[in-house]
C-alpha positions in Angstrom: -94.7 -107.9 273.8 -91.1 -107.8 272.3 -90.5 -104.9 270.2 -87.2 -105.5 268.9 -85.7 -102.1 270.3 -84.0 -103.8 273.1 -82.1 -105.7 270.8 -81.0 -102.9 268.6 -80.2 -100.9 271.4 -77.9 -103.5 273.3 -76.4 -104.6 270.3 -75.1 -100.6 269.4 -74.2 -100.2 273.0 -70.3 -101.1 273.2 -68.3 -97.9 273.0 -64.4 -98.9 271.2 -61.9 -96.1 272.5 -60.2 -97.2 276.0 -61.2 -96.1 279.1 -58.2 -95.1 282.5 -59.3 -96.7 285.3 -61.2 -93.9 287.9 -59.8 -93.9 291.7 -61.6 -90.9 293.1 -64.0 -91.2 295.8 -66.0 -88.4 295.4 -67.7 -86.6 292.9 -64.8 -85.4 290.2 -65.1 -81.5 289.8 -66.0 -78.8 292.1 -68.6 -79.0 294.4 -72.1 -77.5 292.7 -73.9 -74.8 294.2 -77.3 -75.1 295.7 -79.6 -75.9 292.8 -81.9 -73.2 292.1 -85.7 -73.6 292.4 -86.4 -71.1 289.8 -88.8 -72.1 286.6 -89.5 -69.8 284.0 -90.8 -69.6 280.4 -88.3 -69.7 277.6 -89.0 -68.9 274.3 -87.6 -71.2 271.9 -85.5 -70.0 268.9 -88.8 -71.6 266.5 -91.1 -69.6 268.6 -91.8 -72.0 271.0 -92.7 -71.2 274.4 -91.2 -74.2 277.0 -91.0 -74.1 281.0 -87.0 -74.3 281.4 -86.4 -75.1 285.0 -82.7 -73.3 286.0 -81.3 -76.2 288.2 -81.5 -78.3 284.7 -79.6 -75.5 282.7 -77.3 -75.3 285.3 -77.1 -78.7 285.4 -75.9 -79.5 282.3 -73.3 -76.8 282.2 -71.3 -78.9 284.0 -68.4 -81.4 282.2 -70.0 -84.4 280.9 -68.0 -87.7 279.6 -68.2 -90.7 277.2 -66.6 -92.8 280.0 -70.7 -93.8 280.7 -70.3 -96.5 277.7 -69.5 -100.0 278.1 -65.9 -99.7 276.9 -65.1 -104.1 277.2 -67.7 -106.7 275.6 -68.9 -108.7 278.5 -70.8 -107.9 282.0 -69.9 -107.7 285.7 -73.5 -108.6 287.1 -74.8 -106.9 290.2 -78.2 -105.4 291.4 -79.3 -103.0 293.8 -81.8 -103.0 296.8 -83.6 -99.9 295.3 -85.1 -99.1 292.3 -85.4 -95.4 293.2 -84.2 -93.4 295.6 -84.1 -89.9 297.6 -81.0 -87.4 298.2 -79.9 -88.5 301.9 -81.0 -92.7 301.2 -78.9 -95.3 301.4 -79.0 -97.8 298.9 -76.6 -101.1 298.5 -75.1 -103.3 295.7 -74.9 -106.8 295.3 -72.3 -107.3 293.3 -70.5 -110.7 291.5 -67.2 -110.2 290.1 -65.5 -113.4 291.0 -62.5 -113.3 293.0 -61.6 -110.1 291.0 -60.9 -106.7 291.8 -63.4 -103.7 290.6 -64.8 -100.2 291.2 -68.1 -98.6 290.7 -68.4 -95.3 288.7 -72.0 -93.4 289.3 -73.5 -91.7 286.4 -76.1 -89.3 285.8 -77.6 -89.4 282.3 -78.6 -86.3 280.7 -77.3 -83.9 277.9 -74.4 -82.4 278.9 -73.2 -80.9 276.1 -73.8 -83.5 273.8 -71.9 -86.1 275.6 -75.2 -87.8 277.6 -73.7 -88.5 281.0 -71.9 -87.0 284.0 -69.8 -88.9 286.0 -70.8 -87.9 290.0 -69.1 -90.4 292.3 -66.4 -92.9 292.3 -65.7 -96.3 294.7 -62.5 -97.0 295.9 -61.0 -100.6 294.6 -62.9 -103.5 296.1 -62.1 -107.3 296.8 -64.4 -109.2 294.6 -66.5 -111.9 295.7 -68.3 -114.5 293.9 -72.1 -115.0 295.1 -73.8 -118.3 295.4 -76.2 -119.4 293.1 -79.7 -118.0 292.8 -83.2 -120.2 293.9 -86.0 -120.7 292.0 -89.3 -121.3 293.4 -91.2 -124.5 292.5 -94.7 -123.6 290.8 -94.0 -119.6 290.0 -90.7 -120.0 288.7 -89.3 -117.2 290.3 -85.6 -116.5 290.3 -84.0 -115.1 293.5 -80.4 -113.8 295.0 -79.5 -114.2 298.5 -76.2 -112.2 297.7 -73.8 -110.7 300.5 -73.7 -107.2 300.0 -71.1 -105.8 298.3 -71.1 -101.7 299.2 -73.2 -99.1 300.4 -73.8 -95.8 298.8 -75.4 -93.0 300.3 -77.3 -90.8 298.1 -75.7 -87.3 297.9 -77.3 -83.7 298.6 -75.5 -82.8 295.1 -76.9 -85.6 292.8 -79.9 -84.3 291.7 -83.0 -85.8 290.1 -82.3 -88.3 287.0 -81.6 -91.8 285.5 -78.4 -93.2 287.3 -76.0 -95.2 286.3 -74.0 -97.5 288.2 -70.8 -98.8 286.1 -69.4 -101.5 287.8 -65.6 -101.5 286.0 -63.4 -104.6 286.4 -59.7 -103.0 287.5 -57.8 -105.6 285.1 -57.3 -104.2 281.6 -59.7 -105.9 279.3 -61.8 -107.0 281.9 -65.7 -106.6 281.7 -68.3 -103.8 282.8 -71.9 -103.7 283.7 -74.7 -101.3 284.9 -76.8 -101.0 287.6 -79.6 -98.4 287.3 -81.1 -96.5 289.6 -83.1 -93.0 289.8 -82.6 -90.8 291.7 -86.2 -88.8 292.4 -87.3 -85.8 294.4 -90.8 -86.2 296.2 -91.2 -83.0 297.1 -90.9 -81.7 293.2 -93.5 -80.0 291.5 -92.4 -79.9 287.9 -94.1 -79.5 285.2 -93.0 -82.6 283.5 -92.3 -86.3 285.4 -90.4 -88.4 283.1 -91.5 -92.1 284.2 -88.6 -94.9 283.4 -90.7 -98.3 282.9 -88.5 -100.4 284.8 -91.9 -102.9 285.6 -91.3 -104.0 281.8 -87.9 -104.1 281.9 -88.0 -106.7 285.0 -90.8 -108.5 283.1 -88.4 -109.3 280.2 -85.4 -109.8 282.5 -83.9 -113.2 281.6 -80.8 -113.7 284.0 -81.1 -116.8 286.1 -82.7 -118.8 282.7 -86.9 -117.4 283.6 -88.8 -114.8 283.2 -92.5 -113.2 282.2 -91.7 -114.6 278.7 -89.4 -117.5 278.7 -87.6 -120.5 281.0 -85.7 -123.3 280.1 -88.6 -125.9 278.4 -92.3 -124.8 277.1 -94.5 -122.2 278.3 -95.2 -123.7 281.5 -91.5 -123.3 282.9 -91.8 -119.6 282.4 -91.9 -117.2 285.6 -95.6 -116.0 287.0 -93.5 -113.7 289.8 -90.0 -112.0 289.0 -87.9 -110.8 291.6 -86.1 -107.7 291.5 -83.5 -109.0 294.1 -81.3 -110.2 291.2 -79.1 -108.9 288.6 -80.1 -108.0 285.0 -79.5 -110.1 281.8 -76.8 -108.8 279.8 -79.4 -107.1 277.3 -77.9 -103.8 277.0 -75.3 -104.6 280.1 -78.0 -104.6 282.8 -79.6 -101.4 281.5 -82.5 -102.5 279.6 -85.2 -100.2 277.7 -82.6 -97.4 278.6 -80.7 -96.7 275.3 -83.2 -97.1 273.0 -86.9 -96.5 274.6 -85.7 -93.8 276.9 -82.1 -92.3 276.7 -83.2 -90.2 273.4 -86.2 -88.8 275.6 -83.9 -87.7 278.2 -81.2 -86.0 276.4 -83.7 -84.0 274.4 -85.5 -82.8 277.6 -82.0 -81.8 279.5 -80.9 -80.5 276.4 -83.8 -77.3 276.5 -83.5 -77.3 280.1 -87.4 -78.3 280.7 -88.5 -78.8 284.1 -88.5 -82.2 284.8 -88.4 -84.8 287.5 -87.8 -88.7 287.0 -89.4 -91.5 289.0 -90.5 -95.2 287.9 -93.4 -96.9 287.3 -93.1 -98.3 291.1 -93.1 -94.9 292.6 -96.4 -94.8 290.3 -97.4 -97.5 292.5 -96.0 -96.5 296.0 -97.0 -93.0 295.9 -99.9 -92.3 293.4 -100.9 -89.4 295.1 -97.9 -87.3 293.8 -98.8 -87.5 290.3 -101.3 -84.2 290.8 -98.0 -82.4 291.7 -97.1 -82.0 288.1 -98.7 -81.2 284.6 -97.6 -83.9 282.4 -96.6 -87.5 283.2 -94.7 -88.9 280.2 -94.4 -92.7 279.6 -91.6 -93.8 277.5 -91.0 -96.1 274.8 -91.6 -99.6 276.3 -94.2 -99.4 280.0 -95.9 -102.4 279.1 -97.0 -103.6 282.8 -99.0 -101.7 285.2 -100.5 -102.6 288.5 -104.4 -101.5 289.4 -103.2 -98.7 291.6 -100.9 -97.2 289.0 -104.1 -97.4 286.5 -106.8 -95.7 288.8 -103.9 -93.2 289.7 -103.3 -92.3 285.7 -107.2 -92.4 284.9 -107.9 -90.0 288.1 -104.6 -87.5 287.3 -106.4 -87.0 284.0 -109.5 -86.1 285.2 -108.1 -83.7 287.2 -105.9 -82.0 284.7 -103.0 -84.1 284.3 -101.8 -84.1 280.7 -100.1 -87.7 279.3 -97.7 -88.5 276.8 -97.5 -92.2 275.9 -94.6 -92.3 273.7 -94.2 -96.3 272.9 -97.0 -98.7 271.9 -98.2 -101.4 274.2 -98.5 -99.7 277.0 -100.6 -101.2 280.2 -101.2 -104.3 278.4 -100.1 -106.7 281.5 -102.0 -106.3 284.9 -99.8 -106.4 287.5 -99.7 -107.0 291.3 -96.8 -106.3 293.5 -95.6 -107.9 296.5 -92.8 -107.8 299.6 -89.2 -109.4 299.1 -86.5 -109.9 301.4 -85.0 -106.8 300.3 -88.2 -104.5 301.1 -91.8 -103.8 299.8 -92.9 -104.1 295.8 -89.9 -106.5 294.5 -91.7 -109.4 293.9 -94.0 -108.7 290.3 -96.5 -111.1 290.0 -98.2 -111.3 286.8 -99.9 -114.8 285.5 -101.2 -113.1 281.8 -104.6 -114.7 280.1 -103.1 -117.8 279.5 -102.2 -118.8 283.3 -104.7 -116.6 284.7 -106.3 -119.5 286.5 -103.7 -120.3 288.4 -103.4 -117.0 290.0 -104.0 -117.3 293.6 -106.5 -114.6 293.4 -108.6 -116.5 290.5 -112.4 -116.5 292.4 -111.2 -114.1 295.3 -110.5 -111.6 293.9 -111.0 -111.0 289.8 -110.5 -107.7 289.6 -106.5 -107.8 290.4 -105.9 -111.3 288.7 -103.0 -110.3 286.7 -104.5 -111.2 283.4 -104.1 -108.9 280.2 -105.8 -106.2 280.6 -108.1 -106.6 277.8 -108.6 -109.7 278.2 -108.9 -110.8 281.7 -111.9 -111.9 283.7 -112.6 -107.9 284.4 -111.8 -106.3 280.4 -110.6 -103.2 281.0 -108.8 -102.7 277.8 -105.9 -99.7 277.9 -108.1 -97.6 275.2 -110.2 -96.6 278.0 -106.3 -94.4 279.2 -104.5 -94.1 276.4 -107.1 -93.1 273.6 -105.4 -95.9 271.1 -105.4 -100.1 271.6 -102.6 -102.5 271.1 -102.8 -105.1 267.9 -99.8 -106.6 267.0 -96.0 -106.8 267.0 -93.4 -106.6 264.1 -94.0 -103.6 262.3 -91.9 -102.4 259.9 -93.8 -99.5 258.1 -93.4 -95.3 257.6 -95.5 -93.4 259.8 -98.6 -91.9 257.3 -99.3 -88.3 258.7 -103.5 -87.6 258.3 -104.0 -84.5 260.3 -100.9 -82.2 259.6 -102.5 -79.0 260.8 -103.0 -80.4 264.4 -101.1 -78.0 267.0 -98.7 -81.2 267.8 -97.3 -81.1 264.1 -97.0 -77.0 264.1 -93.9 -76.1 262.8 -92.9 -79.2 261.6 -93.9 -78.5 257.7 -95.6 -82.1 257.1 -98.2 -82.5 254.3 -101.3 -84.5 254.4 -100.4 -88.1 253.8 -97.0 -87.5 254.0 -94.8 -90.1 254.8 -91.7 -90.5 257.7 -89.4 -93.6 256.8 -88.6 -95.9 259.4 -90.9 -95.1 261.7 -93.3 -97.9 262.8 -91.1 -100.3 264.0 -92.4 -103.5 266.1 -95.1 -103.3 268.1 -98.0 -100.3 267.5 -101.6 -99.7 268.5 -104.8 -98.6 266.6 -107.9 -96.6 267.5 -110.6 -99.3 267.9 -114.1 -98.0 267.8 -115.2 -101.1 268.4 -113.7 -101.2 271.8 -114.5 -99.0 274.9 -112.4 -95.7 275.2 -113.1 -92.3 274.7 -115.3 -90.9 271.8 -113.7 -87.8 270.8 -110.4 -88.8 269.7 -108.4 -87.2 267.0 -106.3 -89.5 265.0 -103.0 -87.8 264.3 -101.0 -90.4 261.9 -103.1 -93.3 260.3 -100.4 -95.8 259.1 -100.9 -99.1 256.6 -98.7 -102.4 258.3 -98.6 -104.1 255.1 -96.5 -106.2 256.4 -97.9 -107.5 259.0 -101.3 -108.1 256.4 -104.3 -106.4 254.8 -106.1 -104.2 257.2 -103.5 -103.2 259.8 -103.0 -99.8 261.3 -100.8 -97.9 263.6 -102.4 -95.0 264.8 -100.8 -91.6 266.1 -103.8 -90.5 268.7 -105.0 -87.3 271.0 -107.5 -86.8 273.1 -108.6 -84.5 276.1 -110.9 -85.5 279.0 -113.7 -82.9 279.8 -112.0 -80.2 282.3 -109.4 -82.6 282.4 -106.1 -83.4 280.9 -105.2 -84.5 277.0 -103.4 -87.6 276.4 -100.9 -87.8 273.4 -100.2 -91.7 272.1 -97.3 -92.2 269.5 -99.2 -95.7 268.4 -95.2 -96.8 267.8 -92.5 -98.3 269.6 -90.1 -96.7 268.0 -90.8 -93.2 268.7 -88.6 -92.5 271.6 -85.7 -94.1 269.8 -86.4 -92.3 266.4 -85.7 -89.0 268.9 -82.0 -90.2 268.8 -80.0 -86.9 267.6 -76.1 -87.2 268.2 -74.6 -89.6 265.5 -71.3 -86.8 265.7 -70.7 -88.3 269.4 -72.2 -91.7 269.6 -71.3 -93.2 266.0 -71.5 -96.9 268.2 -74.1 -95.9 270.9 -77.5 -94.4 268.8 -78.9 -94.4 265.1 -78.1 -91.2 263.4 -80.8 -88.6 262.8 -83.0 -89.7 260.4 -83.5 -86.8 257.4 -86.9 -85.3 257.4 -88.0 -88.0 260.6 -85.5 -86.8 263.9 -86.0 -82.9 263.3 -89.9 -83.3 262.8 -90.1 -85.6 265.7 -88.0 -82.9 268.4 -90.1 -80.3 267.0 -93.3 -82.2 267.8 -91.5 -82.9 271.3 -91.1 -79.2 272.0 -95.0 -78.5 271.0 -96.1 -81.0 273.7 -93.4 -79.6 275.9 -95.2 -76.2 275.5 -99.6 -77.0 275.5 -98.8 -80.1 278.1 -96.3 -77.6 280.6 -99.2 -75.3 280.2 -101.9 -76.9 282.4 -104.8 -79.0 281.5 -105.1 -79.6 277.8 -108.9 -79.4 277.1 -108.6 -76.0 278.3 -106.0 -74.7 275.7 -106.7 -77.8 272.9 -109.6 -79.5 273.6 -109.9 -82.4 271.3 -111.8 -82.6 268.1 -113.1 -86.6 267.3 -111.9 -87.0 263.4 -112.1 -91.5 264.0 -115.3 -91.1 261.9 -113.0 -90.2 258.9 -111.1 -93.2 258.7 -113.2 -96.9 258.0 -110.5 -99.1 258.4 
């Protein structure tokens, strides 16, 4: 469902001062040594104990820019034939700029001393060309390019993992810009933290070419049941959506302390479940809304197995997802039919257990409690987050008080602890906060639990979480809300106690969970 941070986070993103055009065609800046494989503990100034990871430290060192933001109001569309991608790839645009000439600027998203990106590569000027018009296929609504390729960008030995942007810069003064993303990812990593980007939900709302999960041109009917990932983004944060608000904040904080991290999407989730048991945490961000069955059994089995997970946005695997071949390769076609059109999915009475129904609600329930330790319930929040069980070890440090209240907090959608569902029985309910405006009798609910000799699973019960993380009004006056007093410094401090338990290993063994539902009746 629509939680409003999109919105808010496009709207905030155009940056005023003037940007010079970029002509190199290489990485700007010496060339970077070898990145060190070396992971340690670091003690934090508060006493916290983190794995920092030296190739991030070292990392982030380097000269970092503003030039990242959109500097022009409007968008240069283009996509990419990749959502992820490994050092030595080669991945290609698809680019529509008219008859107009343009560059592309690459980069990598991170701290880097406060400034949040890096800029790694730079295109030589290219001829635009304007691409025909896209198809849509009668009875799923889905909206396709058949683009001529625009350029072709080999993945360097010295970009290492991390969200990537792809700035696609009109050369005439004035003229628009636009993002491509892509991460960059490193299969072979073992870090203790892998930093999921939910780019399933972000195709899911993608409106360019008038459909998509949600909307089409008429009623409900005209809406997409399959989106294609072979076309462009919407302008919704220029082609970058769920990245400034639901994940950027996330990012920054973890490059900031140097933790040792890796990034990879919810399709790589998909693709290669099997290297989720190479790390110690998995952390979803602030908007992963669609999930396929493979992705599920993968979470649910990680955890048994040790894996700790941090859902840090609301609504999480709500929409059952099945993903199929495009022209461009395998898993770019999403296919997802929800409840309300879940007859007309192909697999209704062949197969029921992957019709892409909700998945609370389909003809197999297997409601996301039964992962995350918390429910969906509703959408348009606007609420401070109630804190019930302040001497929890996530809060340490933090100085809340029993019932006290964070402003500002519960924002859109959230999720509640239902007992009356299935999920597990030994939760802990962290926060325990009143939606009165959404009605009598509606909660958010801040949630933990660990699985026995297995992992612990951390849910926010908030959209707004990740983008309450925001920390740099000095530099981004435009780009991110300032820190909220008394909300941003408890929230990074609850951040670096889950960087510390979950970095450890498997959280029933250091905090096993202790069920406190009981306590609360409504």
């Amino acid at each position: 469902m629509y939680s409003g941070t999109f919105a808010v986070g496009a709207a905030a993103l155009v940056h005023t001062k003037k940007q010079k055009a970029h002509r190199p065609t290489h990485a700007t800046g010496p060339r970077p040594p070898a990145r060190s494989s070396q992971v340690h503990p670091v003690t934090l100034p508060n006493g916290v104990s983190i794995p920092v990871a030296e190739w991030v430290v070292e990392e982030n060192a380097r000269p970092g820019t503003l030039d990242w933001v959109v500097t022009y109001p409007g968008m240069l569309y283009g996509y990419c034939d990749h959502v992820s991608a490994t050092q030595g790839e080669k991945v290609t645009l698809y680019i529509d700029a008219g008859v107009y000439p343009y560059h592309v600027e690459l980069y990598r998203a991170g701290y880097y001393g406060g400034t949040g990106g890096r800029l790694v590569w730079t295109s030589s000027s290219l001829k635009g060309q304007a691409q025909p018009f896209p198809s849509v296929a009668p009875g799923t609504n889905m909206v396709e390019c058949d683009w001529e390729p625009s350029l072709t960008v080999t993945i360097a030995a010295d970009w290492p993992p991390g969200y990537y942007l792809f700035k696609v810069v009109g050369d005439i003064e004035g003229s628009a810009n636009g993002y491509v993303p892509l991460i960059v990812r490193d299969d072979t990593s073992h870090a203790a933290f892998m930093i999921m980007s939910g780019v399933t939900t972000s195709q899911a709302y993608n409106t360019w070419g008038g459909h998509s999960l949600y909307v089409g041109p008429g009623p409900a009917a005209t809406r997409s049941r399959v989106v294609s990932y072979d076309r462009p983004y919407d302008g919704t944060a220029w082609g970058a959506p769920n990245f400034i608000g639901n994940e950027f904040p996330l990012f920054f904080l973890a490059e900031s302390l140097g933790l040792d991290v890796t990034y990879t999407t919810d399709i790589d989730l998909h693709q290669q479940p099997s290297l989720l048991t190479n790390h110690k945490c998995l952390i979803s961000l602030g908007h992963d809304e669609y999930w396929s069955q493979v992705m599920r059994t993968a979470a649910d089995q990680a955890i048994d197995a040790g894996v700790n997970m941090a859902f840090l946005g609301a609504n999480a695997i709500y929409r059952h997802i099945r993903l199929e071949d495009s022209p461009l390769g395998p898993n770019r076609h999403q296919v997802c039919y929800k409840t309300d059109f879940m007859q007309e999915d192909p697999l209704w009475g062949v197969d029921q257990a992957e019709v892409t129904a909700d998945w609370p609600t389909g003809p197999m329930p297997r409601p996301e409690q039964t992962t995350i330790g918390a429910q969906y319930t509703d959408v348009g929040a606007n609420a401070p987050m109630s804190i019930v069980n302040p001497g929890h070890w996530v809060f340490a440090g933090t100085g809340v008080g029993m019932n006290q209240s964070l402003p500002g907090v519960i924002f859109g959608e959230y999720d509640f602890y239902d007992r009356y569902l299935p999920g597990p029985d030994n939760v802990e309910i962290l926060a325990h906060s009143a939606i009165k405006n959404r009605g009598p009798g509606r909660w958010s609910d801040m949630t933990y639990y660990t699985r026995p000799n297995g992992g612990g699973v951390l849910a926010s019960g908030n959209a707004y979480f990740v983008y309450r993380l925001s920390n740099a009004p000095y530099i981004y006056p435009n780009l991110v809300p300032p820190a909220v007093p008394g909300v941003t410094s408890v929230f990074w401090r609850m951040m670096e106690n889950v960087f510390s338990v979950f970095g450890a290993g498997p959280a029933s063994v250091s905090n096993p969970s202790v069920a406190n539902s009981g306590y609360f009746t409504t």
